[in-house]
N, C-alpha and C positions, 0 to 999 in steps of 0.2 A: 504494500500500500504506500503510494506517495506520500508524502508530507510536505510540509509548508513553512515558511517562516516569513514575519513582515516586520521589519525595520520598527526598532521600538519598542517592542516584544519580547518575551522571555520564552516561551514557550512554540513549540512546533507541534500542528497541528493538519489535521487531514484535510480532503479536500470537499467534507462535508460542511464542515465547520464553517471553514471559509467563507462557502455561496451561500449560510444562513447569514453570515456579518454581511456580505452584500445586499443581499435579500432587505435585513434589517436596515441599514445604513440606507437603502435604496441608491447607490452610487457604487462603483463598482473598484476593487479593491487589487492593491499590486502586491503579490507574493513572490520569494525565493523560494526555488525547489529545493529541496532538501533530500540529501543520504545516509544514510548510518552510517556511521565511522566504523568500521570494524577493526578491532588489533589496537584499539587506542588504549590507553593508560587512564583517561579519566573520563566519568560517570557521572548523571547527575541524581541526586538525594531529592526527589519529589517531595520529603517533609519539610528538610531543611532548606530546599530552595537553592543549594549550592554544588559545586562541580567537589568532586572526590575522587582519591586515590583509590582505587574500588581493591585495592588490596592492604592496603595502609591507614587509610580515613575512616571506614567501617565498619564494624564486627562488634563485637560483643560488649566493647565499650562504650557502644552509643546505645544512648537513652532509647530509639527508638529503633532499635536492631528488629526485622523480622526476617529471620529466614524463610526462603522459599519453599522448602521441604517442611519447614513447622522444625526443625529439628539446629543446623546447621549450614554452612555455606554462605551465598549472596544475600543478601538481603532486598527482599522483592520490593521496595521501595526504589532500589536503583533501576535507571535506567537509562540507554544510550545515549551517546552524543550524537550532534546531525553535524557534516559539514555542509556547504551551498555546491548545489550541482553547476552551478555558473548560467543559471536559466530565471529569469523571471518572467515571472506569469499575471497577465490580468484575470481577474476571478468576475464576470457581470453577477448583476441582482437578478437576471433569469438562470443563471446556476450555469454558464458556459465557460468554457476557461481556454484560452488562448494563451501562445507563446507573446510574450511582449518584448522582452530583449534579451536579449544573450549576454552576457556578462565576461568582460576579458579580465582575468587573471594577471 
């Protein structure tokens, strides 16, 4: 599933999300495409709102550790980093989504 991300924002979100904030806004909105980073070092902590060393930042000393087994391991609060695919997107208020520009690195 693709995801998304808009200047200003903290969070990356899908492409359903999106054409409801258009829909609402009634004006039609510009997103970065987004990838999961894979093989990366750091994680983001959905409670705490921060990026983490998912092998170092984590585990049993944090107040709000749950593992994903219920037992041990990651804690199901982490999750991926996105980097930008180098593509932005217009998202319309009738839910269509086009390339808008390509993005040079």
């Amino acid at each position: 599933m693709k995801k998304y991300y808009s200047d200003g924002g903290e969070y990356v979100y899908h492409k359903q999300w999106w054409q409801d904030v258009a829909y609402d806004r009634q004006k039609p909105v510009i997103v970065d495409g987004q990838k999961r980073e894979k093989g990366g070092e750091m994680m983001w902590c959905s409670i705490n709102g921060d990026f983490c060393l998912s092998s170092e930042e984590c585990g049993t000393d944090c107040p709000d550790y749950i593992p994903c087994n219920g037992q041990n391991g990651r804690c199901r609060e982490l999750k991926a980093c996105f980097n930008s695919t180098g593509i932005r997107y217009l998202i319309t208020e009738k839910g269509s989504v086009r390339i808008y520009k390509e993005l040079k690195e």
